[in-house]
DRENPA-3360 file (N, C-alpha, C; in nm, 2 decimals, always signed):
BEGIN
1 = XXXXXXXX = +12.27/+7.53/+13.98/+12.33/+7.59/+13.86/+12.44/+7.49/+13.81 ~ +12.48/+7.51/+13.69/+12.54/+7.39/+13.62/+12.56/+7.46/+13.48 ~ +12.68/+7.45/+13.43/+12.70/+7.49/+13.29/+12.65/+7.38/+13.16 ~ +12.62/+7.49/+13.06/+12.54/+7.38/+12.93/+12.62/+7.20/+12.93 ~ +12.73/+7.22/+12.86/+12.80/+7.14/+12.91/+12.76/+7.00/+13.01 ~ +12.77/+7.10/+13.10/+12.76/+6.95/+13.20/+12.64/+6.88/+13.21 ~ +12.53/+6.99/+13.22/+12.41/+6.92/+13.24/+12.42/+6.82/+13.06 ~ +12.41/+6.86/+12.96/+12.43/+6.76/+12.86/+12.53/+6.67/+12.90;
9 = XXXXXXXX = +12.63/+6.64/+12.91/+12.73/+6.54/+12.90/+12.67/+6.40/+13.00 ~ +12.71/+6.28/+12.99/+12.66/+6.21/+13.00/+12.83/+6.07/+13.10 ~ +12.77/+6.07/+13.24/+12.89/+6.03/+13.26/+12.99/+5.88/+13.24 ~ +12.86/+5.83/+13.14/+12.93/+5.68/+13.09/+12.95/+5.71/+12.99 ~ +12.92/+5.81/+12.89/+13.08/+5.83/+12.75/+13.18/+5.89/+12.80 ~ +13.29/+5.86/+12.67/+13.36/+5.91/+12.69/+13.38/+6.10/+12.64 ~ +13.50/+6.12/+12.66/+13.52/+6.31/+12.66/+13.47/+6.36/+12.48 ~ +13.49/+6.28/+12.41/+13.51/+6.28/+12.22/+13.34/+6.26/+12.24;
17 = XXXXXXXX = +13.27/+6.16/+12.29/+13.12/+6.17/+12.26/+13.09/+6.27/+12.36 ~ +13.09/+6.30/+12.44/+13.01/+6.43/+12.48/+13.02/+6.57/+12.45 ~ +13.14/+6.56/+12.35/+13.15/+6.70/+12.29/+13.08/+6.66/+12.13 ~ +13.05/+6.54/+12.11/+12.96/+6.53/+11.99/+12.86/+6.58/+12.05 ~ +12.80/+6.53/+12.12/+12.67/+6.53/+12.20/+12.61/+6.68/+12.20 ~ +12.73/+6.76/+12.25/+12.72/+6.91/+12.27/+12.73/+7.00/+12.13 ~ +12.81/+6.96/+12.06/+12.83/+7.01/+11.94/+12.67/+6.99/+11.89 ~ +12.61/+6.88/+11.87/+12.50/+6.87/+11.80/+12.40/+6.89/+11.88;
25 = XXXXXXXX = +12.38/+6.97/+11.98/+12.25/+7.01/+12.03/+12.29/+7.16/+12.05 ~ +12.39/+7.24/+12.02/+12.42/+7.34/+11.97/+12.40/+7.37/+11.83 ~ +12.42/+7.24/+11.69/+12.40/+7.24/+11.60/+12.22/+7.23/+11.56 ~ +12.17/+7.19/+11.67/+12.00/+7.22/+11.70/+11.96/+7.35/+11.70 ~ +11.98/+7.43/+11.80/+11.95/+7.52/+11.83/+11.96/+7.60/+11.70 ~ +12.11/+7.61/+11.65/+12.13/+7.67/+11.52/+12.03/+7.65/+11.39 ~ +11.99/+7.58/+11.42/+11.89/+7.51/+11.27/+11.77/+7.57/+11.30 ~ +11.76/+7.61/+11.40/+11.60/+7.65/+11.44/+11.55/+7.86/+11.36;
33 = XXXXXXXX = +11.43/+7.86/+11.37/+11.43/+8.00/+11.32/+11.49/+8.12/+11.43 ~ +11.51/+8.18/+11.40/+11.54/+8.32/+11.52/+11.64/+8.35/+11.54 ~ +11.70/+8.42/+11.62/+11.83/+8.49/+11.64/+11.90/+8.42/+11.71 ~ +12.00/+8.30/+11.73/+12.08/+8.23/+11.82/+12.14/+8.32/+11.95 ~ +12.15/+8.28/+12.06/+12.22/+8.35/+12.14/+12.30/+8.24/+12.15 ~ +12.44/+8.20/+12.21/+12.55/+8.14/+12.28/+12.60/+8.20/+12.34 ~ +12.61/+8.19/+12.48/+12.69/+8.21/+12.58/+12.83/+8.20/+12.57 ~ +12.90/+8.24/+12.65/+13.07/+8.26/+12.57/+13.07/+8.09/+12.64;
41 = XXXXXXXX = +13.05/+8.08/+12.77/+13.06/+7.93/+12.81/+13.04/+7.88/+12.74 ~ +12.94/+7.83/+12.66/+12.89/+7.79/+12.52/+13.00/+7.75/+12.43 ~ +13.02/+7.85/+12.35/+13.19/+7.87/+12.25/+13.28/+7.78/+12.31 ~ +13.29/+7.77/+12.45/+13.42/+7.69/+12.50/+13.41/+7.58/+12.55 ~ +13.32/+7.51/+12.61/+13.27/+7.43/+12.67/+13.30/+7.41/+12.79 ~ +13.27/+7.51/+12.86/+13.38/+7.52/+13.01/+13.30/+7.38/+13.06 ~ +13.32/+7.35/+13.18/+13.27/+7.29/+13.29/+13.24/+7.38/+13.33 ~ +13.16/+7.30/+13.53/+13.13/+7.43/+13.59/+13.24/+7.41/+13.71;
49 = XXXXXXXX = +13.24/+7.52/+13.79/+13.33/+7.55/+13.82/+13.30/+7.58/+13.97 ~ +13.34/+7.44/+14.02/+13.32/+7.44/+14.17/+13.34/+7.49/+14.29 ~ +13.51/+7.49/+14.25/+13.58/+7.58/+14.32/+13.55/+7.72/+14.36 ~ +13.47/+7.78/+14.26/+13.45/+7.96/+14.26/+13.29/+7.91/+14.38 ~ +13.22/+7.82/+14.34/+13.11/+7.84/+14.40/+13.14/+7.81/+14.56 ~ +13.24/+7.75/+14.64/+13.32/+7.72/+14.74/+13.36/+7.80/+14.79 ~ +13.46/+7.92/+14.76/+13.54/+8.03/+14.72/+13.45/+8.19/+14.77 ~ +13.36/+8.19/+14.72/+13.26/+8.30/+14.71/+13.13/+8.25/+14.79;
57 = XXXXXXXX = +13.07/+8.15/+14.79/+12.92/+8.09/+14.87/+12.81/+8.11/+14.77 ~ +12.86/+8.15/+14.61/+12.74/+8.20/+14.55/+12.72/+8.06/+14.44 ~ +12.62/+8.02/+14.48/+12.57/+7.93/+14.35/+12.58/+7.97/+14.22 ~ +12.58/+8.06/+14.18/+12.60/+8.13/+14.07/+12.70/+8.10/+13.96 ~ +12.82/+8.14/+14.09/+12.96/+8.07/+14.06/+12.96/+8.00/+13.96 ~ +12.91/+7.91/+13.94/+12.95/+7.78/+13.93/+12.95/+7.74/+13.72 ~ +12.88/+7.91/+13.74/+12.86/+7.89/+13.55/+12.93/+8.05/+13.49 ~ +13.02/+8.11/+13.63/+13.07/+8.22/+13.58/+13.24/+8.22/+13.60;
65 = XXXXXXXX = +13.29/+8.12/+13.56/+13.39/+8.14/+13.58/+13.49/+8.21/+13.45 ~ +13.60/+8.30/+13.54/+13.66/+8.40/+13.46/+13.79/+8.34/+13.38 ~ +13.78/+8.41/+13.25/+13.89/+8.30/+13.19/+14.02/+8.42/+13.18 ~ +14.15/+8.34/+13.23/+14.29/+8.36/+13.22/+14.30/+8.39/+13.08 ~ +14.34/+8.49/+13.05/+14.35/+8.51/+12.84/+14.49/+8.43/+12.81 ~ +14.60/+8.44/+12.86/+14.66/+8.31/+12.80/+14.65/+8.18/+12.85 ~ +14.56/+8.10/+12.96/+14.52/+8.01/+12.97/+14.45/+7.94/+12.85 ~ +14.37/+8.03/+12.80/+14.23/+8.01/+12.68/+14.32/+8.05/+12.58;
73 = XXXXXXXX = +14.39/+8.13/+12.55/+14.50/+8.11/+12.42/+14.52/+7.97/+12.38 ~ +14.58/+7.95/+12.50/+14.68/+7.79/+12.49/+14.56/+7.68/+12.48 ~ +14.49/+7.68/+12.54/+14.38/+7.60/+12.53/+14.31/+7.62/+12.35 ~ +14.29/+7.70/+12.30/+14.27/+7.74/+12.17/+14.34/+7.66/+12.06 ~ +14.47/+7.71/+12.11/+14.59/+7.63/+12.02/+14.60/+7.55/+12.01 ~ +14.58/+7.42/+12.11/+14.57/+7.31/+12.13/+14.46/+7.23/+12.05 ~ +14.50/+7.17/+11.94/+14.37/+7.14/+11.85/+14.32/+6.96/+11.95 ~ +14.36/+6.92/+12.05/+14.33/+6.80/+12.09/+14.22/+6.81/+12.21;
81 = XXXXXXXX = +14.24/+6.97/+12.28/+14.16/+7.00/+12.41/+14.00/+7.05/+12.39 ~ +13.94/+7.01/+12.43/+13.77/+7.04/+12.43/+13.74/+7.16/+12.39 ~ +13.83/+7.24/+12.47/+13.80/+7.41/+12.40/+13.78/+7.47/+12.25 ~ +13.90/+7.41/+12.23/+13.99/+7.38/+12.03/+13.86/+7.33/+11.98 ~ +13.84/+7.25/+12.03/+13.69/+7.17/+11.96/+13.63/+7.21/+11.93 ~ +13.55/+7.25/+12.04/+13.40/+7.29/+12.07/+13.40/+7.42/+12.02 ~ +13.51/+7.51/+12.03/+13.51/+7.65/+11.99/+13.55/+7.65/+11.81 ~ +13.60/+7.54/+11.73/+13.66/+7.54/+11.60/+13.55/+7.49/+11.53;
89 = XXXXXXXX = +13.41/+7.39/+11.58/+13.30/+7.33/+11.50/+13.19/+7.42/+11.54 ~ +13.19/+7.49/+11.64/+13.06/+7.61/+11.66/+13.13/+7.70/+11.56 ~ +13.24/+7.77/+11.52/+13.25/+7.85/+11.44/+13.26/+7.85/+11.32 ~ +13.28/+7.66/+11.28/+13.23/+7.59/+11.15/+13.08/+7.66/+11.10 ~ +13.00/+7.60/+11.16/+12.83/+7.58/+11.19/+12.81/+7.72/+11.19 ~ +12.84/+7.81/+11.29/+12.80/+7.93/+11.26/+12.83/+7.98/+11.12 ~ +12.98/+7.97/+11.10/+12.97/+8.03/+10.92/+12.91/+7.97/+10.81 ~ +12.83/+7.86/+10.82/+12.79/+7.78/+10.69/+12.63/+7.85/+10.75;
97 = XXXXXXXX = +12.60/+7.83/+10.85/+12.45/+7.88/+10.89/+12.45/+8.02/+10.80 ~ +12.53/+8.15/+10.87/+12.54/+8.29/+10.81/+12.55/+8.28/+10.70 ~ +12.57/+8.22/+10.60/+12.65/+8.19/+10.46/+12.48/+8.12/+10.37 ~ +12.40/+8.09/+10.46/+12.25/+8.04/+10.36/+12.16/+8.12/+10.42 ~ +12.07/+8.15/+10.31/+11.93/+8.24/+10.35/+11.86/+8.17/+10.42 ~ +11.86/+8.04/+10.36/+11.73/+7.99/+10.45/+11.73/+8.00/+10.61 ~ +11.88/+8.01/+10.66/+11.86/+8.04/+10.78/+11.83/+8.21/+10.85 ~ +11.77/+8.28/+10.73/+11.72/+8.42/+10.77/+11.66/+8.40/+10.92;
105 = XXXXXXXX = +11.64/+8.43/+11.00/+11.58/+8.42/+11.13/+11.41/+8.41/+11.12 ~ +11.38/+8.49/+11.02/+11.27/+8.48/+10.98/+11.20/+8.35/+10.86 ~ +11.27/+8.28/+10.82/+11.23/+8.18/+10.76/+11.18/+8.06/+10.86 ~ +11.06/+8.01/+10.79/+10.97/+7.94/+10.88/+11.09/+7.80/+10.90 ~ +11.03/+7.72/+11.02/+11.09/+7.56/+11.01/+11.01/+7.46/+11.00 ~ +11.01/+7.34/+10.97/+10.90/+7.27/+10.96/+11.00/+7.11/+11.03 ~ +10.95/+7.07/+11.10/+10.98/+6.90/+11.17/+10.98/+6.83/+11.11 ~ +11.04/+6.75/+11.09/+11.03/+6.66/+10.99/+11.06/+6.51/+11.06;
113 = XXXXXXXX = +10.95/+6.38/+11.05/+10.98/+6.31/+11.12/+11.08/+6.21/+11.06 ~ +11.18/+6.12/+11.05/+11.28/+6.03/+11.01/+11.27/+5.93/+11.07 ~ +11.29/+5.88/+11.22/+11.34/+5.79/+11.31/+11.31/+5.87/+11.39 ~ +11.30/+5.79/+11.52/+11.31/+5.80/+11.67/+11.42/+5.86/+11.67 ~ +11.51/+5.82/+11.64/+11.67/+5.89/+11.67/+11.70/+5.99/+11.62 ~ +11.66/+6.05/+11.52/+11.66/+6.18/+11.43/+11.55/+6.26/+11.43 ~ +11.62/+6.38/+11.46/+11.57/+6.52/+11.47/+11.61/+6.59/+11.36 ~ +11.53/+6.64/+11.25/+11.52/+6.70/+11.12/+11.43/+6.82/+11.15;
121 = XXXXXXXX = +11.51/+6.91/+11.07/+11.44/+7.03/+11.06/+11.44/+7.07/+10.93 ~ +11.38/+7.13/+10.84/+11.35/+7.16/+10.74/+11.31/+7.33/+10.72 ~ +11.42/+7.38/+10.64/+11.44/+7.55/+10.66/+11.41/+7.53/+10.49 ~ +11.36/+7.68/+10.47/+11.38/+7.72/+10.33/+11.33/+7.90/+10.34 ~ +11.38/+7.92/+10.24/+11.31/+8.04/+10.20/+11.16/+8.07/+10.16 ~ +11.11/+8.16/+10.13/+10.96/+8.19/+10.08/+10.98/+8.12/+9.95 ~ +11.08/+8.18/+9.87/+11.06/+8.14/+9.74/+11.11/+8.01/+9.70 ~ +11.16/+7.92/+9.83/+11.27/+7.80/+9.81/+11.36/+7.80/+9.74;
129 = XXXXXXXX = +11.42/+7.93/+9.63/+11.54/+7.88/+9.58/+11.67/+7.89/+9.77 ~ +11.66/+7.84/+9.84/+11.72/+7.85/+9.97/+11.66/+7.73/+10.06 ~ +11.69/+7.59/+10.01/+11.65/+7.45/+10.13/+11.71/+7.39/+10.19 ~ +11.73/+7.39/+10.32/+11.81/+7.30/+10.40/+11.71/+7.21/+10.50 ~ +11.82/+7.06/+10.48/+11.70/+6.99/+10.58/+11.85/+6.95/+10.66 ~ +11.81/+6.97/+10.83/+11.91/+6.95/+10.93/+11.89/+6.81/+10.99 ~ +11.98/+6.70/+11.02/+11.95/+6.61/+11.04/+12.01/+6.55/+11.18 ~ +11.97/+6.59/+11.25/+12.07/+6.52/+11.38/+12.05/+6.45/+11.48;
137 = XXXXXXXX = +12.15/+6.34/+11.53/+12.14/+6.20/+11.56/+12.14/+6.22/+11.73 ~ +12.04/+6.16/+11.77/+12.05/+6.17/+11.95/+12.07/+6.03/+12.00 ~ +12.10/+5.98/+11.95/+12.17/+5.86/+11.97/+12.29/+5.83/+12.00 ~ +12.30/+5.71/+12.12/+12.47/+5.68/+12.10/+12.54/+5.60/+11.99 ~ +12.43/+5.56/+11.88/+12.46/+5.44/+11.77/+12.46/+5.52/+11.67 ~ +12.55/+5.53/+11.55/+12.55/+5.56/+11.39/+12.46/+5.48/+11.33 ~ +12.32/+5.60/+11.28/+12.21/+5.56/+11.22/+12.22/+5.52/+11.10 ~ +12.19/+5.41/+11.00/+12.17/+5.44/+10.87/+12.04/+5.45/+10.82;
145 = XXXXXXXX = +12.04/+5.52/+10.70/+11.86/+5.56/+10.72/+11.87/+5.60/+10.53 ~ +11.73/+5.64/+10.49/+11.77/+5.71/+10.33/+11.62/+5.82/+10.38 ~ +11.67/+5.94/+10.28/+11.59/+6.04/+10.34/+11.42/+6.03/+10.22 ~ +11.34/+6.00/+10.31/+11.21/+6.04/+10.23/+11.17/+6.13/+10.14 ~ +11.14/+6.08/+10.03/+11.09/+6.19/+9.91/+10.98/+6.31/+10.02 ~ +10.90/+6.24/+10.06/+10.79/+6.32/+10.14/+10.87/+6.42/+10.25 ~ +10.97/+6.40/+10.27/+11.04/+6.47/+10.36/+11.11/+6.61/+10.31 ~ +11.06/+6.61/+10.17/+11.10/+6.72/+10.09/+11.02/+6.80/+9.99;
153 = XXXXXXXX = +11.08/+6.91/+9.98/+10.99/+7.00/+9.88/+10.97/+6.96/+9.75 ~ +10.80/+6.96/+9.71/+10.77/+6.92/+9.58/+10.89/+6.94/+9.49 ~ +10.97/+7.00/+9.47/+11.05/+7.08/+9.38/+11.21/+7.08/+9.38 ~ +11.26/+6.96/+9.51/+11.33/+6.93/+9.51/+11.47/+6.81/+9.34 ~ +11.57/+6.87/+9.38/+11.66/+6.85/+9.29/+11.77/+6.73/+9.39 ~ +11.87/+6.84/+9.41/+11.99/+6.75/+9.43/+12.01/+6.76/+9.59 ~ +12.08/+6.68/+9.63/+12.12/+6.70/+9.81/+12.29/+6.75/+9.81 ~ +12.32/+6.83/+9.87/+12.45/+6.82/+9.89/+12.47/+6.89/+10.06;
161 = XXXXXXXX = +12.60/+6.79/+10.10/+12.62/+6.83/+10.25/+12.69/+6.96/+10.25 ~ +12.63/+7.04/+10.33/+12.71/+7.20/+10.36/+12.83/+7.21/+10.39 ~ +12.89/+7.08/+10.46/+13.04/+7.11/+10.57/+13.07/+7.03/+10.48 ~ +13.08/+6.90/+10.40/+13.17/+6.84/+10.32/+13.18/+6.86/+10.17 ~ +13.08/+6.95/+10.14/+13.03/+6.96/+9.98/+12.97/+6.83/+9.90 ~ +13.01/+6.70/+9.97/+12.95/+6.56/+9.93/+12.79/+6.60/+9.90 ~ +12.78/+6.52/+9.77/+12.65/+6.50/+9.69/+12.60/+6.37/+9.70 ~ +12.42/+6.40/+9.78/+12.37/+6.30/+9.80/+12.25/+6.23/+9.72;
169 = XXXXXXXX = +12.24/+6.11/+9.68/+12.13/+6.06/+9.62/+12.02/+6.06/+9.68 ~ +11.89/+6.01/+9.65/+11.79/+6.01/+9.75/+11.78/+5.85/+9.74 ~ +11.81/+5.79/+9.67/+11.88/+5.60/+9.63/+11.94/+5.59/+9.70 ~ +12.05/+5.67/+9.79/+12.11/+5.59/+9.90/+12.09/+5.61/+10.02 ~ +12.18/+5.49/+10.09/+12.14/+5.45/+10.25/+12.25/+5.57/+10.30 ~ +12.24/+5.67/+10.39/+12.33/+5.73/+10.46/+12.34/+5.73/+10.57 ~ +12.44/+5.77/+10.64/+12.47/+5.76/+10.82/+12.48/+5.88/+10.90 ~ +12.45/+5.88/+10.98/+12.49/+5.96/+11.08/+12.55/+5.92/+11.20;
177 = XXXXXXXX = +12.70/+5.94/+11.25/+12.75/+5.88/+11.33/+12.68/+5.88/+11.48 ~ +12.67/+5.85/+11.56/+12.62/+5.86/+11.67/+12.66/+6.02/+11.78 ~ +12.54/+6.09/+11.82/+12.58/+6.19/+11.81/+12.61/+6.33/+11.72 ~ +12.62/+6.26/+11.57/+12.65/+6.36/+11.52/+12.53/+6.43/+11.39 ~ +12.56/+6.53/+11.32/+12.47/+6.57/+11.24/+12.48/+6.61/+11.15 ~ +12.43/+6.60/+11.02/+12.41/+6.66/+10.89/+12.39/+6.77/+10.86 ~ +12.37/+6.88/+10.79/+12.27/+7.00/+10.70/+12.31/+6.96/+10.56 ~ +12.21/+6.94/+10.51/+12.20/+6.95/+10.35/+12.12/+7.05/+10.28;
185 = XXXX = +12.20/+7.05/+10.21/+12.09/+7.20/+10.10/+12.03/+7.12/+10.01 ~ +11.93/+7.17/+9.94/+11.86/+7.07/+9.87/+11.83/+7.16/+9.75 ~ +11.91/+7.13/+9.64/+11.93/+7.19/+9.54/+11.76/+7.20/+9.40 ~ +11.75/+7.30/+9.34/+11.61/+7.31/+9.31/+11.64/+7.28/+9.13;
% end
């Protein structure tokens, strides 16, 4: 047993890319059709927690550990600690996700290929006034790339990013830092 977290993290980055890392394979899951579940571990990015599996003899341990409420206050507050993080850009992502239809649970997804390095998903509604294409980098390098006409709905208009409001050409080259990821709506 092993918390999300750990098994993703990677032990030749450092602590700032493995919480990219995490952030954007949580921001995967999110993009996909269906009902998200997260685990509160999830929200926080605990580690796992060795001591308790030592402590007790239960493997189990090791992904249930109990949190101190003003330990995780202070940890909260602290906008520099992993917690602050990981728990302040899941609750980004979650409100911009709840905030568009196309991520109805029931709206289909379609793959979309880019690069080896890029994982795109492609949400919309039945009727497409609701398109988002998610774009995220599994790489440890900032990709530059321009997104394919074909990678989009006959009917496409304008691109703009969800979390920055930035409006995108389909003329330009854009990046995704290493680790990190996109959603764009794609205006009709």
């Amino acid at each position: 047993n092993i918390t999300l977290f750990d098994i993703l993290a990677e032990p030749e980055l450092d602590e700032a890319a493995n919480i990219r890392r995490f952030i954007t394979a949580q921001a995967i899951l999110l993009a996909m059709p269906g009902i998200p579940a997260l685990y509160y571990h999830t929200l926080f990015g605990s580690s796992s927690d060795r001591p308790a599996v030592e402590k007790t003899g239960l493997k189990r341990a090791v992904n249930r550990r109990k949190f101190n409420l003003p330990e995780l206050e202070n940890e909260l507050t602290d906008p520099h600690s992993r917690t602050a993080r990981i728990f302040s850009e899941l609750k980004n992502i979650i409100a911009v996700r709840k905030s568009q239809p196309a991520f109805n649970p029931y709206c289909p997804a379609k793959i979309i290929t880019l690069t080896e390095q890029l994982f795109a998903v492609l949400r919309a509604t039945p009727d497409q006034k609701s398109t988002i294409l998610t774009i995220h980098n599994l790489s440890a390098q900032t990709i530059w790339f321009r997104i394919p006409v074909r990678a989009l709905p006959v009917n496409y208009g304008s691109l703009q990013n969800l979390f920055t409001g930035e409006k995108i050409s389909l003329s330009e080259t854009i990046s995704i830092a290493a680790f990190g990821f996109t959603w764009l709506t794609i205006r009709t």
